[in-house]
C-alpha positions as CSV (number, residue, x, y, z in Angstrom):
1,X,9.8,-28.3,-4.7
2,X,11.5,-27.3,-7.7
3,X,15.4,-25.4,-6.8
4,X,13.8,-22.0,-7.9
5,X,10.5,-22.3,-5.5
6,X,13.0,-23.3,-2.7
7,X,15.3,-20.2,-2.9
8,X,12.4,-17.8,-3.5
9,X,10.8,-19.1,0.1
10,X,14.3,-19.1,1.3
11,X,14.4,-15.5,0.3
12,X,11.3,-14.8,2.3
13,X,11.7,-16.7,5.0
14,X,15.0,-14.5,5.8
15,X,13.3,-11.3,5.1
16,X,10.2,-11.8,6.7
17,X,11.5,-13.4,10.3
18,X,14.4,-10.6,9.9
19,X,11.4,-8.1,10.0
20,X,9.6,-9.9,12.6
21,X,12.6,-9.9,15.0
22,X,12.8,-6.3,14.6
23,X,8.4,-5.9,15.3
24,X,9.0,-7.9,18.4
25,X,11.9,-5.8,19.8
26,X,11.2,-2.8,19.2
27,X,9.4,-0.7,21.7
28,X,7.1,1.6,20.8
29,X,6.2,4.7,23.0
30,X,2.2,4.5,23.2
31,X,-0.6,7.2,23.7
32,X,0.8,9.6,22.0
33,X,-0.9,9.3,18.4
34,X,-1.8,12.8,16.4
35,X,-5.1,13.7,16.7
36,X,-4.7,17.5,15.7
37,X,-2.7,18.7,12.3
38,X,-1.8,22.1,11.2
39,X,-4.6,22.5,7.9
40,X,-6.3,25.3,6.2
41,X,-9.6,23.3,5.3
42,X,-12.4,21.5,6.8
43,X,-15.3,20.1,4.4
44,X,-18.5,19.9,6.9
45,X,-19.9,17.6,5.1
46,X,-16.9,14.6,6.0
47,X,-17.8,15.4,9.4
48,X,-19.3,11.7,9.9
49,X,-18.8,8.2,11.7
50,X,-19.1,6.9,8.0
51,X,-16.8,8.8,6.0
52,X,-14.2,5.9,5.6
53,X,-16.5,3.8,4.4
54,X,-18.6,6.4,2.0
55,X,-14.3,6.8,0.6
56,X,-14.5,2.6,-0.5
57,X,-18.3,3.1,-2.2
58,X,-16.6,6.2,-3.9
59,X,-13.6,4.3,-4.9
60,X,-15.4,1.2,-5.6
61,X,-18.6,1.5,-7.2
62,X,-16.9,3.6,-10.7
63,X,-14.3,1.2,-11.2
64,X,-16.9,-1.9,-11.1
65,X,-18.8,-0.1,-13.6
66,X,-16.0,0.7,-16.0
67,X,-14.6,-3.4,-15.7
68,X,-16.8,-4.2,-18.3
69,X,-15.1,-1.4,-21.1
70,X,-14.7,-3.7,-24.2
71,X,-11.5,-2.8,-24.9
72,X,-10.1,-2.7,-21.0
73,X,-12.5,-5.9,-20.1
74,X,-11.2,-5.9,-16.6
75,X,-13.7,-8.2,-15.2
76,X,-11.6,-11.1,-17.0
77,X,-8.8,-10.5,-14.7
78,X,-10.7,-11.0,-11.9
79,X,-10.1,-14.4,-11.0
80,X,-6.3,-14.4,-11.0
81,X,-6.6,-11.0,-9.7
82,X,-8.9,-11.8,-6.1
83,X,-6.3,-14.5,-5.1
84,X,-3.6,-12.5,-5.3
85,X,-5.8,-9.2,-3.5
86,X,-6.5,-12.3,-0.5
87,X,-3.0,-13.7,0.0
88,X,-1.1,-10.5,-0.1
89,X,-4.1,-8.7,1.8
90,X,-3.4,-11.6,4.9
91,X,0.2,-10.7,5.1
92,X,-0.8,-6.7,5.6
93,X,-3.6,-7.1,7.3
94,X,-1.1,-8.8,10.2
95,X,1.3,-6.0,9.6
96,X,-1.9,-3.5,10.4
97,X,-3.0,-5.2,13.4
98,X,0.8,-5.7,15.0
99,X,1.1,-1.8,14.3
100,X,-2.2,-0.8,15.7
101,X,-1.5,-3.0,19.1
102,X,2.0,-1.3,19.3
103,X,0.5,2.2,19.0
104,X,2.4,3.0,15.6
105,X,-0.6,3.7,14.1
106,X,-4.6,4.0,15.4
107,X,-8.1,5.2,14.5
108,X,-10.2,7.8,14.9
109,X,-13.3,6.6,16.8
110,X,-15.1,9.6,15.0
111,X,-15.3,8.8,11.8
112,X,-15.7,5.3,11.6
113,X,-18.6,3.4,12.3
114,X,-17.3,1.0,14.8
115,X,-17.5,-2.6,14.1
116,X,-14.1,-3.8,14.8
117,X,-12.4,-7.1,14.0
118,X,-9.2,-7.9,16.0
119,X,-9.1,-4.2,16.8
120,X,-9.2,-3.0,13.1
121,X,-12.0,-1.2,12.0
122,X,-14.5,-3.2,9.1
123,X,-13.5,0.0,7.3
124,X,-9.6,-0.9,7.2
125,X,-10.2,-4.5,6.1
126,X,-12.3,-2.8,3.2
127,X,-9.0,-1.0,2.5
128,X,-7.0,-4.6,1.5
129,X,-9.9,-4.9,-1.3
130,X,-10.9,-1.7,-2.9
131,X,-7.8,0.0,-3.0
132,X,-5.6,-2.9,-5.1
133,X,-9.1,-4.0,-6.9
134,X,-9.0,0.2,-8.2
135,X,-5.5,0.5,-8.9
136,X,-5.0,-2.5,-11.2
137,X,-7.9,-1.1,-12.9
138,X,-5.8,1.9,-13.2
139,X,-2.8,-0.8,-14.8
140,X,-5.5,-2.5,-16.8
141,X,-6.7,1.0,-18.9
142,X,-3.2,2.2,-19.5
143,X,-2.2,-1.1,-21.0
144,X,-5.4,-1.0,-23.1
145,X,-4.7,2.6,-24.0
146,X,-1.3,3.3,-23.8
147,X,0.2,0.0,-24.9
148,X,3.8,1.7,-25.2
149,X,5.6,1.9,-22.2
150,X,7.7,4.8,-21.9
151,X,9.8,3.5,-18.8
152,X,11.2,0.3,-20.3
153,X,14.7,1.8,-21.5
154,X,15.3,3.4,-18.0
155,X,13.7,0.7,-15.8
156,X,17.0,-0.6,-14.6
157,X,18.0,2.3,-13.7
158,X,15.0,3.2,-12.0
159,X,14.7,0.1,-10.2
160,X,18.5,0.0,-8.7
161,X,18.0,4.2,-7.7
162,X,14.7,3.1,-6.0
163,X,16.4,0.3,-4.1
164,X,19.2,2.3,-2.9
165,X,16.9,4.6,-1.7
166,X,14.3,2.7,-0.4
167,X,17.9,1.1,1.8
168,X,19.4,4.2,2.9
169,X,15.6,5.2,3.9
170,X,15.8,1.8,6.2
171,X,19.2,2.8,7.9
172,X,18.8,6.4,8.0
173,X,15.1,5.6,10.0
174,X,16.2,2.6,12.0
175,X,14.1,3.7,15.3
176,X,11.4,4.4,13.4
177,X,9.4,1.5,12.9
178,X,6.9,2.5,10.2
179,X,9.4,4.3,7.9
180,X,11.6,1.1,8.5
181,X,9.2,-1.3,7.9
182,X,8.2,0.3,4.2
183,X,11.3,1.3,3.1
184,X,12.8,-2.7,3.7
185,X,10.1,-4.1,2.2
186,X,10.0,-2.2,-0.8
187,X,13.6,-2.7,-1.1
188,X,13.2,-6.4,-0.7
189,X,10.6,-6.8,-3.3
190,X,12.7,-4.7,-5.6
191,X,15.8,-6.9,-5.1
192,X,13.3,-9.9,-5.4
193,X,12.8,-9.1,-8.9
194,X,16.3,-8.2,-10.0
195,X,17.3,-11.7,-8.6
196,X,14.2,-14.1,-9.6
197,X,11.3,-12.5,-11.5
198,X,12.9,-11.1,-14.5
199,X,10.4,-9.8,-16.0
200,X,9.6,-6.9,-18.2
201,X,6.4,-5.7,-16.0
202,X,8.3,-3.5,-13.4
203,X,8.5,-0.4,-15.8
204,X,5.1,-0.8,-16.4
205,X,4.4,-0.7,-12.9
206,X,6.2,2.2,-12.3
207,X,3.8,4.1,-14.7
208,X,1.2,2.3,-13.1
209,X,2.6,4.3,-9.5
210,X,2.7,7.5,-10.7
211,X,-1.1,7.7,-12.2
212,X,-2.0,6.2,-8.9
213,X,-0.8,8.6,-7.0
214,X,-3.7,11.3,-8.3
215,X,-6.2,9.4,-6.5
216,X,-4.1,7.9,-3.5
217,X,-3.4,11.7,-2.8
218,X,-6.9,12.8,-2.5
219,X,-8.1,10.1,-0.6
220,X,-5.3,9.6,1.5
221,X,-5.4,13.1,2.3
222,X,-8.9,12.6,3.4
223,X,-8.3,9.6,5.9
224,X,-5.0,11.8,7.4
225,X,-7.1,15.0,8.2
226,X,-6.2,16.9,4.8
227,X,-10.8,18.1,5.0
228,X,-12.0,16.9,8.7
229,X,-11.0,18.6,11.7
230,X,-9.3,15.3,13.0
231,X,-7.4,12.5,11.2
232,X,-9.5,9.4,10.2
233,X,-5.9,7.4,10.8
234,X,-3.5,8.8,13.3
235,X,0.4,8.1,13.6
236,X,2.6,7.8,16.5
237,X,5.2,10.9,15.8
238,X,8.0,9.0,16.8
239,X,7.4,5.8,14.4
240,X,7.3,7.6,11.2
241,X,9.8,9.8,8.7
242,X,8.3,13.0,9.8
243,X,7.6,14.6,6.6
244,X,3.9,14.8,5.1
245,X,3.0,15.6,1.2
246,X,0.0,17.6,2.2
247,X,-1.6,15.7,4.9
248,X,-0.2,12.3,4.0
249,X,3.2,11.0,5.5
250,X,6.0,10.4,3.0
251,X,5.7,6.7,4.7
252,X,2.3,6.2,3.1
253,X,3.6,6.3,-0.5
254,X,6.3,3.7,0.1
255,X,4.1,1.6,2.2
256,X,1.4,1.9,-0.7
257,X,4.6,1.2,-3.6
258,X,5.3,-2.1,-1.6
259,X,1.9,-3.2,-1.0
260,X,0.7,-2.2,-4.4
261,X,4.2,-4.1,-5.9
262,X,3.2,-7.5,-4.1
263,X,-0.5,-7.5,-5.1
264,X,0.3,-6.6,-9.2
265,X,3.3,-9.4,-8.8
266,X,1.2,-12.0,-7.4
267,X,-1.2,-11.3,-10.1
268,X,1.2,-11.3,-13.2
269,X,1.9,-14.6,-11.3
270,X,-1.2,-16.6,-11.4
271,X,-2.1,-15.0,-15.1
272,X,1.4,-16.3,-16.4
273,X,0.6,-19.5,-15.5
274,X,-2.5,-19.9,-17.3
């Protein structure tokens, strides 16, 4: 193992069992999940055990169609890009399950269709896949069409104002285990790259966020209760920030910033390589 490798594991070795430490000990007050928010709309229509997975056909199905744009050609990513969607999809796919057993987070039996693997629903596991396989789509079109990147002379800055905030997030929100949990991480990964990746992909990222949001918004807002009369997903009051854009918690868009992060940094990974 070359010096580099062996203090990048280091790195997450220290990070992840300093997080687990915290998962194990922290107790989590359970049965008390949201199941009602204060909303102005319900569509009658999303009223239906199968709107979470009718979300993944609509998120799914255009951006398969559009891979095969000439000038995108997104389908020739694919094979560095479903290794990194697996790998980094195994590590949150534990985080999901730990929450959901602790009560930080559940599901609504209502809109879901019930096939449930170590208490996720199919639905959730669909989640790891079509939301990262749309969103470097997303990263894919604006480097085919916007090749300049406007946040390269301010990515520094952007990157060290996102870590101090994503860290005073994480000790301003110690008791609460979701807003914790995101805020850390992200924090982590950002550090991460200051320390070993280097790279010049982090502004481009950052661009790659902010269109993401558009969608992540409206469907996000779906699965939190933003057009059905009950959340699709419900949180445990006491485990996140507090504060919803909409419907969706504020913890959603860093939890999304750090899973998104991981996924598009494996990737860059595995296509440097080749």
């Amino acid at each position: 193992m070359q010096p580099a490798t062996t203090w990048k594991f280091l790195y997450w070795l220290l990070v992840f069992s300093f997080i687990g430490i915290i998962w194990y000990t922290h107790q989590v007050t359970s049965g008390i999940l949201q199941t009602q928010l204060p909303k102005s709309t319900s569509i009658a229509f999303l009223e239906t055990p199968y709107l979470y997975f009718y979300l993944h056909i609509f998120t799914v199905v255009p951006v398969f169609l559009l891979s095969f744009d000439k000038k995108v050609a997104y389908y020739k990513s694919w094979k560095y890009l479903f290794p990194a969607i697996f790998i980094v999809g195994v590590l949150f796919i534990f985080w999901d399950v730990i929450f959901t057993a602790k009560g930080v987070w559940g599901f609504n039996d209502n809109y879901i269709t019930g096939i449930k693997l170590f208490h996720l629903p199919i639905e959730e596991w669909l989640f790891f896949l079509t939301v990262p396989f749309a969103c470097l789509f997303i990263d894919a079109c604006l480097i085919a069409y916007f090749p300049t990147d406007k946040f390269t002379p301010i990515e520094k800055m952007i990157t060290w104002s996102l870590i101090i905030a994503f860290l005073l997030m994480t000790v301003f929100n110690w008791n609460k285990l979701y807003t914790m949990s995101a805020s850390l991480l992200s924090a982590m990964l950002l550090i991460y790259h200051v320390i070993f990746v280097r790279k010049d992909y982090l502004s481009r990222f950052y661009s790659t966020f902010i269109v993401c949001l558009i969608p992540f918004l409206l469907l996000n807002g779906v699965l939190t209760g933003g057009f059905t009369n009950e959340p699709v997903v419900m949180y445990n009051p006491q485990e996140f920030f507090g504060l919803r854009c909409f419907s969706v918690p504020t913890d959603d868009f860093i939890y999304c910033f750090a899973y998104l992060l991981s996924v598009i940094t494996l990737f860059k990974s595995f296509k440097s390589k080749i």
